[in-house]
MOPAC internal coordinates of N, CA, C and O (Angstrom, degrees):
PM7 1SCF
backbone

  N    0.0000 0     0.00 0     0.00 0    0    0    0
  C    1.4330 1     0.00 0     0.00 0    1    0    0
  C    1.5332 1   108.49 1     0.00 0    2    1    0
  O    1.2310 1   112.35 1   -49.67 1    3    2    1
  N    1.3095 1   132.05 1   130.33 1    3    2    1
  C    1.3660 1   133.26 1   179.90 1    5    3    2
  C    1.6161 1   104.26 1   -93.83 1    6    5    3
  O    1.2310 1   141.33 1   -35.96 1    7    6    5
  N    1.4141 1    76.21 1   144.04 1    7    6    5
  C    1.6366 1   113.84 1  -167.53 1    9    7    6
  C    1.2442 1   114.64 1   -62.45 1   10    9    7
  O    1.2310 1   106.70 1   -83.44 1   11   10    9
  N    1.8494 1   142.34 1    96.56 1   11   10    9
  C    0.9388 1   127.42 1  -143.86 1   13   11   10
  C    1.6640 1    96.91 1  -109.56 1   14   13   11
  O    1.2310 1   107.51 1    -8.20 1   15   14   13
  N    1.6487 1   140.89 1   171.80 1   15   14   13
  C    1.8319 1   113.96 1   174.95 1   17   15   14
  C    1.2744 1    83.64 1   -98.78 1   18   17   15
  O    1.2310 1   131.77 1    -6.55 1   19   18   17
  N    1.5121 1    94.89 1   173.45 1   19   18   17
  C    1.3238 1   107.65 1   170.51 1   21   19   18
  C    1.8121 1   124.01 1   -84.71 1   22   21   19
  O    1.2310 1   118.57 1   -16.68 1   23   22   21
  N    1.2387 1   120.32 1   163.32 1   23   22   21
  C    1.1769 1   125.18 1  -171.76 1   25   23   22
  C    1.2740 1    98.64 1   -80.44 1   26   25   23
  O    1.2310 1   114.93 1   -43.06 1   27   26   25
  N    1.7873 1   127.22 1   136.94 1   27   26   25
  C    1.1704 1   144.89 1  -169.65 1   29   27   26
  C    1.7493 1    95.96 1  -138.32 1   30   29   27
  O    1.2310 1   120.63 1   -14.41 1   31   30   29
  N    1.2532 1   116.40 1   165.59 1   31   30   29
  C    1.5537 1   134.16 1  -160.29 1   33   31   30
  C    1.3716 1    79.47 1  -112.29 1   34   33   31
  O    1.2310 1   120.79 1   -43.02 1   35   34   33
  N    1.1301 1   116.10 1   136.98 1   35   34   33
  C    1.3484 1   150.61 1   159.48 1   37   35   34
  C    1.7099 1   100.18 1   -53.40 1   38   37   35
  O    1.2310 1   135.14 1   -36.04 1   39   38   37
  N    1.6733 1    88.31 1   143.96 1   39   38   37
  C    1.6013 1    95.84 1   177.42 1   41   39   38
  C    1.5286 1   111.19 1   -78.85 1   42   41   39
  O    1.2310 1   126.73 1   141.81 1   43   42   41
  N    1.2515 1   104.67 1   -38.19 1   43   42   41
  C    1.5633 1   126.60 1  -172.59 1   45   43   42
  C    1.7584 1   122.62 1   -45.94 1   46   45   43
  O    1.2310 1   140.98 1   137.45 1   47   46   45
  N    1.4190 1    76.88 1   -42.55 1   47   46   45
  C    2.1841 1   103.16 1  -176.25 1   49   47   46
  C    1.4035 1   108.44 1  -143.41 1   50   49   47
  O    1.2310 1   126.09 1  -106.45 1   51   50   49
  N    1.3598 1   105.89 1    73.55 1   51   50   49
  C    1.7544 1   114.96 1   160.04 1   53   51   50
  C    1.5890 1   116.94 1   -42.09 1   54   53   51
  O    1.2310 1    98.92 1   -62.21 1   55   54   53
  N    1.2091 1   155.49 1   117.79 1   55   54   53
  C    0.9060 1   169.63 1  -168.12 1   57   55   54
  C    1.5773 1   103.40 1   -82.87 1   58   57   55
  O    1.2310 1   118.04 1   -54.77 1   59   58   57
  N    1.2744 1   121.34 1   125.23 1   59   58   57
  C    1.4688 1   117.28 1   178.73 1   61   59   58
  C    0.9908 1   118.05 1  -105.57 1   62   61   59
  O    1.2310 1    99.92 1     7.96 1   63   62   61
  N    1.4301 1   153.90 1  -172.04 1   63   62   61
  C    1.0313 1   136.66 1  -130.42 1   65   63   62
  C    1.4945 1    94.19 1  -168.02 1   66   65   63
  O    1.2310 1   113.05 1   -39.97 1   67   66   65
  N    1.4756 1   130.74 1   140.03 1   67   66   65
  C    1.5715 1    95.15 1  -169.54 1   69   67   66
  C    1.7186 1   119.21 1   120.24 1   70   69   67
  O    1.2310 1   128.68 1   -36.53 1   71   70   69
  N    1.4156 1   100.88 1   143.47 1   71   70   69
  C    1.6662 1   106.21 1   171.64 1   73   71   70
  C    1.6225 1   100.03 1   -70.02 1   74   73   71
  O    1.2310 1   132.33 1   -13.14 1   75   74   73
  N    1.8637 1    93.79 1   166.86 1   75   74   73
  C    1.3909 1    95.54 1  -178.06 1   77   75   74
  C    1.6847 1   107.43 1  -102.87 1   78   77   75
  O    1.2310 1   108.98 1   -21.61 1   79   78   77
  N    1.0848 1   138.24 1   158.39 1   79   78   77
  C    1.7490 1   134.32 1   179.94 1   81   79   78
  C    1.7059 1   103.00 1   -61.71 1   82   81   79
  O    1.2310 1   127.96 1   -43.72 1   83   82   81
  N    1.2870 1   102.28 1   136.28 1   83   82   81
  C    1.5970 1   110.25 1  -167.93 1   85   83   82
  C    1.3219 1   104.39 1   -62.49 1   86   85   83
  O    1.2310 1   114.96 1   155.29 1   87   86   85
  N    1.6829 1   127.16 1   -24.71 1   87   86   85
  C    1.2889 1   129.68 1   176.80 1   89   87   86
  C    1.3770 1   112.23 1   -58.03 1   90   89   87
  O    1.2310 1   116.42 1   144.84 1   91   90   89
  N    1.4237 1   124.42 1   -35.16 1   91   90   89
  C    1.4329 1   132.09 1  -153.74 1   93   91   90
  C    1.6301 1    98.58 1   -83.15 1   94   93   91
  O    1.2310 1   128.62 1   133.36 1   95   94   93
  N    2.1689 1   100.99 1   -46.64 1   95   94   93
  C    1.3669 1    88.40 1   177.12 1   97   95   94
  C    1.8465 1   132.00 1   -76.78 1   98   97   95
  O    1.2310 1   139.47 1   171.63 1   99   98   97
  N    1.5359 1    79.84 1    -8.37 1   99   98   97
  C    1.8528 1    72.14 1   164.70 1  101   99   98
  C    1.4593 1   122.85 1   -83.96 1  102  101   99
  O    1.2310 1   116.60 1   137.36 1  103  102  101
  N    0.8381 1   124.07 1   -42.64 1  103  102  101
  C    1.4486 1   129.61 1   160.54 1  105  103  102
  C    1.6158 1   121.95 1   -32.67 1  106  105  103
  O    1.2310 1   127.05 1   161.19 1  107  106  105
  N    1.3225 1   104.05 1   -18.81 1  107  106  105
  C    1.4906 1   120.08 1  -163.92 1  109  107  106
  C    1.7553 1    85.29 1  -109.52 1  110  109  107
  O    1.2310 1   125.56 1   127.58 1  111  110  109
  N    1.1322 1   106.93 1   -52.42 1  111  110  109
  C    1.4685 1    98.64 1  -166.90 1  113  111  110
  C    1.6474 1   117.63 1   -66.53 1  114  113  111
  O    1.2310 1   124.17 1   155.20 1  115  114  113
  N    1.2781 1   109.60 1   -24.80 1  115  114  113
  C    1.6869 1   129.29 1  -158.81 1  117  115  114
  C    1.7870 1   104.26 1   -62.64 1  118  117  115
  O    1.2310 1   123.28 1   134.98 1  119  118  117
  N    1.3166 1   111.31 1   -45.02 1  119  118  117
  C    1.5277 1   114.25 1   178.70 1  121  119  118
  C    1.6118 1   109.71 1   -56.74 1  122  121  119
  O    1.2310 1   119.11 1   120.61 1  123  122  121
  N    1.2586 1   119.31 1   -59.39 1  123  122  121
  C    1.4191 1   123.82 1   171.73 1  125  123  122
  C    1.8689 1   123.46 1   -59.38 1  126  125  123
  O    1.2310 1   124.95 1   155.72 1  127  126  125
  N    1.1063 1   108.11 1   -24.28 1  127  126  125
  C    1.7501 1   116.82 1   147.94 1  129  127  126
  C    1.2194 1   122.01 1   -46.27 1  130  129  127
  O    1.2310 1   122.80 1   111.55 1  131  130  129
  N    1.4087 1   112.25 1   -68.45 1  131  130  129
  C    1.3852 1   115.33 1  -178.85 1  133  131  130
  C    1.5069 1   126.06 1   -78.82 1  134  133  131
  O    1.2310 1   128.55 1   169.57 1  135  134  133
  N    1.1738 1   101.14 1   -10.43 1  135  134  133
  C    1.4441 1   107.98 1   159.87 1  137  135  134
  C    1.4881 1   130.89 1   -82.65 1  138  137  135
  O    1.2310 1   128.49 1   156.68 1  139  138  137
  N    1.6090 1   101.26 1   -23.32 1  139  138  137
  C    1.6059 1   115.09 1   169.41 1  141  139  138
  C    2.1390 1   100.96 1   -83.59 1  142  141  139
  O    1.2310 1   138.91 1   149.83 1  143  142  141
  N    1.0379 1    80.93 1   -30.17 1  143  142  141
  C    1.7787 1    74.86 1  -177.52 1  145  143  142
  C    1.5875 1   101.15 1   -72.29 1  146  145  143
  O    1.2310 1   107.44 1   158.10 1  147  146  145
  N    1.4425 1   141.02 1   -21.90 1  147  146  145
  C    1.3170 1   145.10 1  -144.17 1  149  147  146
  C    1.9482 1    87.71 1  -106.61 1  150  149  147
  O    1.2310 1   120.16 1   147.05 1  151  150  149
  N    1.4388 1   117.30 1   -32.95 1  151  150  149
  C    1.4087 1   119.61 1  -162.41 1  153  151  150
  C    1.8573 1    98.01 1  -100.03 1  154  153  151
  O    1.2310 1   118.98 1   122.76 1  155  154  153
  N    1.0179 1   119.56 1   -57.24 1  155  154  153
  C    1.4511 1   128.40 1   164.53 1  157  155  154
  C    1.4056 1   120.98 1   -66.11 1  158  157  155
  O    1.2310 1   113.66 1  -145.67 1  159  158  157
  N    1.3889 1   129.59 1    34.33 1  159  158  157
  C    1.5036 1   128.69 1   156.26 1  161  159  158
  C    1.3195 1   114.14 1    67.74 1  162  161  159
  O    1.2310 1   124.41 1  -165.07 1  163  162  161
  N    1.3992 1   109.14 1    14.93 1  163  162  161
  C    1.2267 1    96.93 1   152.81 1  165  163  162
  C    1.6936 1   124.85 1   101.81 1  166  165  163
  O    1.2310 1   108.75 1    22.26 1  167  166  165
  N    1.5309 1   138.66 1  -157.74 1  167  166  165
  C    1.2399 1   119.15 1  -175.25 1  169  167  166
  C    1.8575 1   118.15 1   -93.27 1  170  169  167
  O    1.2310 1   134.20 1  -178.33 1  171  170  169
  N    1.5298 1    90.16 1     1.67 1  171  170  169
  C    1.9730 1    75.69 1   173.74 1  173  171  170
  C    1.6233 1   100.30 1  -106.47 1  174  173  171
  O    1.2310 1   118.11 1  -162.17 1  175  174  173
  N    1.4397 1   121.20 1    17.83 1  175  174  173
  C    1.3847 1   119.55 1   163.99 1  177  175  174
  C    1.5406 1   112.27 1   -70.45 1  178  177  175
  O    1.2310 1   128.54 1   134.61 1  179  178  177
  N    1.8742 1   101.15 1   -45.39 1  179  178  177
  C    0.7335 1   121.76 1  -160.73 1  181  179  178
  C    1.8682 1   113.21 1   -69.88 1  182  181  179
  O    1.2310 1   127.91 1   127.91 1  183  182  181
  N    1.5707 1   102.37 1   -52.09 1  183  182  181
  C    1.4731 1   116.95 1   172.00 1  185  183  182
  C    1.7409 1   104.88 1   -47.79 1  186  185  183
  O    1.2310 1   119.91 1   128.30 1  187  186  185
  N    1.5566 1   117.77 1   -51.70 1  187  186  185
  C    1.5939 1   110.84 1  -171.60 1  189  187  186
  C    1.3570 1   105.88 1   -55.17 1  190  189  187
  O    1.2310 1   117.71 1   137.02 1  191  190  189
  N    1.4680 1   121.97 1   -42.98 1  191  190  189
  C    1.5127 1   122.67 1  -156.54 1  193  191  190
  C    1.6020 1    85.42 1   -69.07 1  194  193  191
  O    1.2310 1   119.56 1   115.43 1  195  194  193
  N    1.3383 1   118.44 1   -64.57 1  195  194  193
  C    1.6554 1   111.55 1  -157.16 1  197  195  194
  C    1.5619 1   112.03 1   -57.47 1  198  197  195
  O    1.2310 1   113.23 1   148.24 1  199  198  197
  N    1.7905 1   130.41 1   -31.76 1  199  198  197
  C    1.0237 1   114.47 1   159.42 1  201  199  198
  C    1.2203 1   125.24 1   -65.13 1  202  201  199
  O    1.2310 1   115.95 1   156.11 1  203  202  201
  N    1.5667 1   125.30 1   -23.89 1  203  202  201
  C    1.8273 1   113.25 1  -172.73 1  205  203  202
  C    2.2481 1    94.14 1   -73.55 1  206  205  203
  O    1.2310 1   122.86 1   151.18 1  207  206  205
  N    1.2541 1   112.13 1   -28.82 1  207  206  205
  C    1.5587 1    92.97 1   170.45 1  209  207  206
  C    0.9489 1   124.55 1   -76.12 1  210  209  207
  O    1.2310 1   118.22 1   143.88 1  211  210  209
  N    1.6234 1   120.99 1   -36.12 1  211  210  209
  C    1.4652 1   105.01 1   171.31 1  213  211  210
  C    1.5815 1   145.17 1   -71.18 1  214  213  211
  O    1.2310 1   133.47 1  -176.58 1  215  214  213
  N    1.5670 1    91.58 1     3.42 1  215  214  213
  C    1.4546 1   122.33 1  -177.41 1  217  215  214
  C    2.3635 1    91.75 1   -90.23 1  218  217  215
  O    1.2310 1   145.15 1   118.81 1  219  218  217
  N    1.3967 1    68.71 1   -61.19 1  219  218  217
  C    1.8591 1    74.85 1  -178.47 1  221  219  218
  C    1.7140 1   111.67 1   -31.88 1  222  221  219
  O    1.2310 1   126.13 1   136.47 1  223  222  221
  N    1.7561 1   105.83 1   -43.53 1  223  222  221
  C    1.4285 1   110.81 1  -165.03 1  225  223  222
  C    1.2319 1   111.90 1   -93.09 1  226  225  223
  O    1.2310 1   121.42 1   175.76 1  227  226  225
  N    1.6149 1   114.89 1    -4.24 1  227  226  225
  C    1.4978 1   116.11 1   149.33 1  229  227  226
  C    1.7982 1    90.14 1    97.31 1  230  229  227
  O    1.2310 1   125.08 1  -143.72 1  231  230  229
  N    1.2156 1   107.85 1    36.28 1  231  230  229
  C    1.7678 1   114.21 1   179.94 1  233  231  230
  C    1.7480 1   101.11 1  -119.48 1  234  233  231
  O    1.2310 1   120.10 1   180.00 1  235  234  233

């Protein structure tokens, strides 16, 4: 069997280790929001869904 090296992390892009800052994931999440709000009709799609969970969670 030939001797293969092992995989090492790049000097270039250290890999971190770790949650990401909640700022970063909203920022990440925000494009795909408004695109679900743009495909699903919009903000009283949005208001029904969030009251049938907060009803669900008993709030």
């Amino acid at each position: 069997m030939a001797y293969t090296a092992p995989r090492t992390r790049t000097a270039l892009r250290p890999r971190r280790d770790g949650r990401r800052h909640p700022l970063v994931a909203t920022l990440m999440a925000l494009p795909l929001a408004a695109l679900l709000l743009l495909v699903f009709d919009g903000w009283e799609t949005v208001a029904t869904q969030a009251s049938s969970v907060g009803v669900m969670l008993g709030r």
